[in-house]
Every structure is written in structure tokens, then in C-alpha cells.
N, CA, C and O atoms as a GROMACS GRO file, in nm:
protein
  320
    1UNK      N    1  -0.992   2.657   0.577
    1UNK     CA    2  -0.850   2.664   0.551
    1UNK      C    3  -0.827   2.634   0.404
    1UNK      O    4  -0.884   2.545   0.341
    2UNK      N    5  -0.733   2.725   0.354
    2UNK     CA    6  -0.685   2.666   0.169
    2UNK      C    7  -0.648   2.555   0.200
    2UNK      O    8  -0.628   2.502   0.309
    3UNK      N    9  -0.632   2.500   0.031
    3UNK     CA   10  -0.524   2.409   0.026
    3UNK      C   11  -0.420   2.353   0.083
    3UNK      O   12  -0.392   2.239   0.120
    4UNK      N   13  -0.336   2.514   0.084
    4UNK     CA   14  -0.180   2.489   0.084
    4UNK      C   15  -0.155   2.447   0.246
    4UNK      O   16  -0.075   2.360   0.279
    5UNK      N   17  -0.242   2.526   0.346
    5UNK     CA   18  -0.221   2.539   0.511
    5UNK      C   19  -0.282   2.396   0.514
    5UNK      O   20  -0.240   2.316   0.598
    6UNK      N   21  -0.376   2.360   0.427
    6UNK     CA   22  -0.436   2.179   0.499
    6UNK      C   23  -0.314   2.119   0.452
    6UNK      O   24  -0.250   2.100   0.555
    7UNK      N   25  -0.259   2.087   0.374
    7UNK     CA   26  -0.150   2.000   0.318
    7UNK      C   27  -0.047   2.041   0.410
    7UNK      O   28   0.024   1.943   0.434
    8UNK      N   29  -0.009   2.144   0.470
    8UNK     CA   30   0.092   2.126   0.566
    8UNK      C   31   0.027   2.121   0.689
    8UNK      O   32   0.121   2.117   0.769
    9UNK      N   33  -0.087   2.119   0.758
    9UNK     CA   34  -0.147   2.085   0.872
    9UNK      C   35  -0.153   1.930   0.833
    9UNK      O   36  -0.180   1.858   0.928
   10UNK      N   37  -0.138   1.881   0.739
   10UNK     CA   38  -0.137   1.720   0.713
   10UNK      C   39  -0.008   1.688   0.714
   10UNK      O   40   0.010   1.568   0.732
   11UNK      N   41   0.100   1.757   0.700
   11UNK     CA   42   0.249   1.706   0.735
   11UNK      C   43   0.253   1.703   0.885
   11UNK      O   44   0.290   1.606   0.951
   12UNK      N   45   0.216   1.804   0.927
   12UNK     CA   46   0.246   1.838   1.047
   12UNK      C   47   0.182   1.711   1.127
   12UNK      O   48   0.256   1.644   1.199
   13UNK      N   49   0.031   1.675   1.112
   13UNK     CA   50  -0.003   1.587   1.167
   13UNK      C   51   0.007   1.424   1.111
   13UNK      O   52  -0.060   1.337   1.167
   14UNK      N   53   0.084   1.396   1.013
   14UNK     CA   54   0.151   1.270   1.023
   14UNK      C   55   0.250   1.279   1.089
   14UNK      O   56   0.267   1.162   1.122
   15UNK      N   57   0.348   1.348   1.144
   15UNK     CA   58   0.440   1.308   1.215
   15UNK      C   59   0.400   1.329   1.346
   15UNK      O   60   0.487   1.297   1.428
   16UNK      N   61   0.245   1.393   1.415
   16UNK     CA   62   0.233   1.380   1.499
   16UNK      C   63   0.202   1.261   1.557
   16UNK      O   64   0.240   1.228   1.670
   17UNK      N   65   0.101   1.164   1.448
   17UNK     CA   66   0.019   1.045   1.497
   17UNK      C   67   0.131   0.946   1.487
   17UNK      O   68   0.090   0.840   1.534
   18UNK      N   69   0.283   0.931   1.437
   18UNK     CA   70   0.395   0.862   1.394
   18UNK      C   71   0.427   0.846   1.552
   18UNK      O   72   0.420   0.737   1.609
   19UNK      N   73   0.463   0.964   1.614
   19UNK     CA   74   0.540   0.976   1.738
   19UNK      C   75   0.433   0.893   1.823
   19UNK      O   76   0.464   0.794   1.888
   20UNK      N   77   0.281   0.952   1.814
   20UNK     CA   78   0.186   0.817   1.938
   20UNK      C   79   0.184   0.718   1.904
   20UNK      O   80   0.175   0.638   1.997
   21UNK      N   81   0.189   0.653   1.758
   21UNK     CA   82   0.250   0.546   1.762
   21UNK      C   83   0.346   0.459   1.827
   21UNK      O   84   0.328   0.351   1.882
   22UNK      N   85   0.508   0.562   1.801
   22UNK     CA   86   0.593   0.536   1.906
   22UNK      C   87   0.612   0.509   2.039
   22UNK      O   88   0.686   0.429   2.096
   23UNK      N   89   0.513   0.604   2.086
   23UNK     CA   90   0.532   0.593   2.166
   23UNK      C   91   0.409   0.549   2.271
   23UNK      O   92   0.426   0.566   2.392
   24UNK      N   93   0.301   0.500   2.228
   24UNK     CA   94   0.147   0.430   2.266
   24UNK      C   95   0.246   0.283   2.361
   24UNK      O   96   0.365   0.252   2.351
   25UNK      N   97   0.164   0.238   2.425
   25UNK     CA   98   0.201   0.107   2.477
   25UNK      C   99   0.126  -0.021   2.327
   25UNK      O  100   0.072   0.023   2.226
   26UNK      N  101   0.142  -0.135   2.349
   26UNK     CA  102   0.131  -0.213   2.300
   26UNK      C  103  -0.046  -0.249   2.304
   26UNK      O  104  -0.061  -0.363   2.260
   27UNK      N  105  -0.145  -0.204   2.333
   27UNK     CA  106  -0.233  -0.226   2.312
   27UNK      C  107  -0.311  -0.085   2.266
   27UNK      O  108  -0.431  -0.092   2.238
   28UNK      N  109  -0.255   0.017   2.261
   28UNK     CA  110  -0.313   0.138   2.210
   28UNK      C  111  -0.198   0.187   2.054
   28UNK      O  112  -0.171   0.294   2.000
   29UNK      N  113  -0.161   0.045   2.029
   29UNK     CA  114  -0.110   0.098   1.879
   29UNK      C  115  -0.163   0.077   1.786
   29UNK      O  116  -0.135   0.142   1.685
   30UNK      N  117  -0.273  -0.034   1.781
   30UNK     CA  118  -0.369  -0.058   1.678
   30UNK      C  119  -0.451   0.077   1.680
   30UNK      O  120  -0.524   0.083   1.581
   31UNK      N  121  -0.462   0.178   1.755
   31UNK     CA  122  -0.530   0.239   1.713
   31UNK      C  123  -0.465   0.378   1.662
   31UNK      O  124  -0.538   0.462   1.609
   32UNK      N  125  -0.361   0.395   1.674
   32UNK     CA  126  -0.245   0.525   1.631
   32UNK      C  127  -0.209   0.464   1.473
   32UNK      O  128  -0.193   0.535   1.374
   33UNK      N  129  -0.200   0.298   1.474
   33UNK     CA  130  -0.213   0.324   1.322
   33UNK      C  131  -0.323   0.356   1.288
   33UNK      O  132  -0.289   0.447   1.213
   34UNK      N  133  -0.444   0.353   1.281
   34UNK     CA  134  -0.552   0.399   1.209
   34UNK      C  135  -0.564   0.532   1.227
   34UNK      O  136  -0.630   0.580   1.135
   35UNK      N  137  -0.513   0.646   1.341
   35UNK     CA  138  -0.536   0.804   1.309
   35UNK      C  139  -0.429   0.819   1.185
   35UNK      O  140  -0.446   0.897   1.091
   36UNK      N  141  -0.297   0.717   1.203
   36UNK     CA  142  -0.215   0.760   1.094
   36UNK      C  143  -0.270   0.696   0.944
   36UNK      O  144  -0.260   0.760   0.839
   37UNK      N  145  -0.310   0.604   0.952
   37UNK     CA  146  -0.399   0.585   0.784
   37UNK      C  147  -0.477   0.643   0.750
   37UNK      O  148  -0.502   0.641   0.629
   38UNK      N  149  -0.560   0.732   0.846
   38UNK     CA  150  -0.645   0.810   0.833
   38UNK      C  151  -0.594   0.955   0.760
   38UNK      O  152  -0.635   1.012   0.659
   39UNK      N  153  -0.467   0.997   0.873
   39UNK     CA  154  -0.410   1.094   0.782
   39UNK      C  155  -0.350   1.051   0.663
   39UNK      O  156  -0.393   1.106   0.562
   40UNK      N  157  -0.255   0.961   0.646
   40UNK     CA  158  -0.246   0.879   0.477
   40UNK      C  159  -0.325   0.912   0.405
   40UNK      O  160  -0.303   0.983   0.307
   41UNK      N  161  -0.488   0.843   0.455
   41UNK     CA  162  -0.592   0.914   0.305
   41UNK      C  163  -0.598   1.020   0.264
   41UNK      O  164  -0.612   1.055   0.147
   42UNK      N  165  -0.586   1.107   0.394
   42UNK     CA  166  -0.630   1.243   0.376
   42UNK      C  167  -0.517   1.318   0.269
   42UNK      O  168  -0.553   1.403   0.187
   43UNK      N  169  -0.395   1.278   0.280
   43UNK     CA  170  -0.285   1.299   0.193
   43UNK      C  171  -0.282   1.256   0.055
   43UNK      O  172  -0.259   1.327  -0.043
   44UNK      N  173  -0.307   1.126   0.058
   44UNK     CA  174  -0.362   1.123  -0.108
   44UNK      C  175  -0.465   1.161  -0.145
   44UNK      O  176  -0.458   1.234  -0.244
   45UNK      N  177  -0.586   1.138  -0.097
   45UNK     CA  178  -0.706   1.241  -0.133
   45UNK      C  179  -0.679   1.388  -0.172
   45UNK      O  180  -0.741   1.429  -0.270
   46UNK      N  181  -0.588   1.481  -0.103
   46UNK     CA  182  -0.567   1.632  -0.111
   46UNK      C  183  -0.465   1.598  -0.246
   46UNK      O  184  -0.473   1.690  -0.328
   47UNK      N  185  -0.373   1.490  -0.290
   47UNK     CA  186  -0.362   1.528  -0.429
   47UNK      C  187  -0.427   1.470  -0.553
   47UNK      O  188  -0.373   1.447  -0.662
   48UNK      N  189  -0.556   1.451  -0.518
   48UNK     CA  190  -0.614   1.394  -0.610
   48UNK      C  191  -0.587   1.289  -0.664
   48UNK      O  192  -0.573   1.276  -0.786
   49UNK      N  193  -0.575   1.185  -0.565
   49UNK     CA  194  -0.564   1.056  -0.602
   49UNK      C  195  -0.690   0.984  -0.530
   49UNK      O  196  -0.754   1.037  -0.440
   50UNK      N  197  -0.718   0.853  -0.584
   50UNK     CA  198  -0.824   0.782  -0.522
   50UNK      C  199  -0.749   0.682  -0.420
   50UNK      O  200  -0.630   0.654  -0.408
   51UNK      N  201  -0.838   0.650  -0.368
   51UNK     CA  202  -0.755   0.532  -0.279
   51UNK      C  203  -0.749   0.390  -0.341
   51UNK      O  204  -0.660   0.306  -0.326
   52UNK      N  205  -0.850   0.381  -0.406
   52UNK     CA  206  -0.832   0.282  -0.554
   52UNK      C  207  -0.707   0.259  -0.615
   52UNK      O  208  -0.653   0.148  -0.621
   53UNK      N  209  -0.651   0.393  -0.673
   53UNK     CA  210  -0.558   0.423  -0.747
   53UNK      C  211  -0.456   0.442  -0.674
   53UNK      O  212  -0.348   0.445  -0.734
   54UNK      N  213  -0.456   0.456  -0.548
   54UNK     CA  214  -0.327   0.453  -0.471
   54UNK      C  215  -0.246   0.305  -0.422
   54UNK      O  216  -0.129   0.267  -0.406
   55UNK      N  217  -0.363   0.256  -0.412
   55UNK     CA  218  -0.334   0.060  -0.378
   55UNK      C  219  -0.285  -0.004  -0.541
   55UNK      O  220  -0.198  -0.088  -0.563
   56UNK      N  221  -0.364   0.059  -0.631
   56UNK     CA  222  -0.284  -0.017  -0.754
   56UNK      C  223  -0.139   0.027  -0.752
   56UNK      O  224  -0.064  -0.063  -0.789
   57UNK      N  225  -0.063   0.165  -0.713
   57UNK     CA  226   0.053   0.177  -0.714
   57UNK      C  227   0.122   0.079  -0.584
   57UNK      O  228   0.199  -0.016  -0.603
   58UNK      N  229   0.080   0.120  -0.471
   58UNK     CA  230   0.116   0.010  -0.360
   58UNK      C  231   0.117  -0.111  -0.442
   58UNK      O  232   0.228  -0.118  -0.496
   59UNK      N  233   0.059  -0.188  -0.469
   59UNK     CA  234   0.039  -0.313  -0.503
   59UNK      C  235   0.164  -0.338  -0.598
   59UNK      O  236   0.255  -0.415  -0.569
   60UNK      N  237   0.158  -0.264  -0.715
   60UNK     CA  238   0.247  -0.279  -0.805
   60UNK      C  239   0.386  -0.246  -0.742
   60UNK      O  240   0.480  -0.299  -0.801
   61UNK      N  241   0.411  -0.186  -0.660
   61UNK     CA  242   0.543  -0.151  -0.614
   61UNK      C  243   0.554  -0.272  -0.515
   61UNK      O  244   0.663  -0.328  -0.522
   62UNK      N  245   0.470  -0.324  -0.430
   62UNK     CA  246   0.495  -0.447  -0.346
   62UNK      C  247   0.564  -0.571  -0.440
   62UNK      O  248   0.649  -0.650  -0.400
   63UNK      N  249   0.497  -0.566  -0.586
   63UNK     CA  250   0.525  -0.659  -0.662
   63UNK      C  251   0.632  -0.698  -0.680
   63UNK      O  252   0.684  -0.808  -0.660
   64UNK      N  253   0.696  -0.536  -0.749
   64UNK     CA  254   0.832  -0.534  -0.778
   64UNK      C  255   0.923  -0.535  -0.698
   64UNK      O  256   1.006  -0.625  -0.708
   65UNK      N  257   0.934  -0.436  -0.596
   65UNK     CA  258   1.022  -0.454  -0.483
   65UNK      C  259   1.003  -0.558  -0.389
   65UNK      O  260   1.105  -0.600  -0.334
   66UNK      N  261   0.866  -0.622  -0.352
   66UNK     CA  262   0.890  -0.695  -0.204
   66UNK      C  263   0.790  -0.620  -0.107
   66UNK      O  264   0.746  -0.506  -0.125
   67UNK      N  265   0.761  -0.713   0.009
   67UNK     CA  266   0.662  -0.653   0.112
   67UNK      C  267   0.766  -0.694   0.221
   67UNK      O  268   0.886  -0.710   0.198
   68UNK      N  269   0.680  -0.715   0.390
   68UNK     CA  270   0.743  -0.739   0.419
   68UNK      C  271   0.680  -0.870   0.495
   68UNK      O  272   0.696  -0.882   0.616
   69UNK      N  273   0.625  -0.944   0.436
   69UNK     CA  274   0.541  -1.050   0.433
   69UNK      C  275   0.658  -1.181   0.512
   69UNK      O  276   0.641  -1.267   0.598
   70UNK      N  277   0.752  -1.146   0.445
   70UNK     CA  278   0.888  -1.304   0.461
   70UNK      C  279   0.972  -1.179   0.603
   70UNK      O  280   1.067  -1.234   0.660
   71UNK      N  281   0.948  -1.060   0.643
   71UNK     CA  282   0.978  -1.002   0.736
   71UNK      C  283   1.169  -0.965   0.668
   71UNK      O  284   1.254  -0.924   0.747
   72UNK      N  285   1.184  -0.978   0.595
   72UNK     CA  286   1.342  -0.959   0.503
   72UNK      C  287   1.329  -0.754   0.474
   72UNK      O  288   1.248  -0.702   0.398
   73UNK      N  289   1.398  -0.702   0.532
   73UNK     CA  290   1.468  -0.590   0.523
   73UNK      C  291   1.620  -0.546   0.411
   73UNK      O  292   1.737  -0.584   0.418
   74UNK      N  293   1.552  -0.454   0.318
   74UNK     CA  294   1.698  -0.454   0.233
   74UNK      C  295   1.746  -0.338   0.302
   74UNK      O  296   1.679  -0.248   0.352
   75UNK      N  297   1.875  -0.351   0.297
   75UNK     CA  298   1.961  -0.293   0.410
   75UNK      C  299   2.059  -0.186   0.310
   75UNK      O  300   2.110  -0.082   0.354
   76UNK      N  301   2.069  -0.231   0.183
   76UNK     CA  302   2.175  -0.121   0.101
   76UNK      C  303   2.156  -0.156  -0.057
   76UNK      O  304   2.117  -0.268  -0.089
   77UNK      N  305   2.182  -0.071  -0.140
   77UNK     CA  306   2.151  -0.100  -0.284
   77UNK      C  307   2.339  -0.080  -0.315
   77UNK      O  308   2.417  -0.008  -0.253
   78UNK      N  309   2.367  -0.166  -0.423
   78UNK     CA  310   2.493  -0.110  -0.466
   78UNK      C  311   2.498  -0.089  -0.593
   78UNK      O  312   2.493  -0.181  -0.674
   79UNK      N  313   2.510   0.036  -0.626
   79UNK     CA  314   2.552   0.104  -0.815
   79UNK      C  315   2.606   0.013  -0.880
   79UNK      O  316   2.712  -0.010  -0.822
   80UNK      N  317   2.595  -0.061  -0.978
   80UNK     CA  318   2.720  -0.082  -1.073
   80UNK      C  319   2.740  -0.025  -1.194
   80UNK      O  320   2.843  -0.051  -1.257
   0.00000   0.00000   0.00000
């Protein structure tokens, strides 16, 4: 398969492994996240990113914005 059909067979199948997530019982979700991290890599890998280089952006964006470590949800931004 090209490129272009894997990168959308990779859309297609993150939102598939999203929904067994959803919808897995409580002891078969540890493993629907890992088909879905799995597709994650596969998504940054197809744009030429490392997974190295993908955690330094994660990381740095956890920095700045927040994780969800303290479990705190931002709920709205307001313009001024």
C-alpha cells in the first residue's frame, strides 16, 4: 500500500481501537490502549518523526500546559 492509503488506513484505525477502548469492559482496556499506542507510533513514525522526538514535544507541552497527574481538567480558555 502507498503512503497516502496507509496514513488513512491509520486514521481509520485509530478511531477504530478508540471505540474498543470504549467500549472493552474494565479488564480488557489495558490492552485496547496498547493496539491504540501502537497505532500512535505508527502515526508518528509515517511522518517522520522518532518516538524520541515525539516525547520531547509531549514532555515539553506537559510542562507548559499541565498533565493530568493532579487529575484537574481545563474546562475553557478566555481571550482577552
Amino acid at each position: 500500500m502507498d503512503t497516502i492509503e496507509y496514513v488513512k488506513m491509520l486514521n481509520v484505525k485509530i478511531h477504530e481501537e478508540l471505540d474498543e477502548y470504549f467500549n472493552a469492559n474494565e479488564n480488557d482496556q489495558i490492552e485496547e490502549l496498547a493496539d491504540l499506542i501502537e497505532v500512535v507510533y505508527a502515526i508518528i513514525e509515517s511522518k517522520g518523526v522518532s518516538i524520541v522526538d515525539f516525547e520531547k514535544v509531549r514532555m515539553a507541552k506537559k510542562e507548559d500546559k499541565g498533565g493530568f497527574k493532579e487529575k484537574l481538567l481545563l474546562v475553557s480558555v478566555k481571550e482577552l
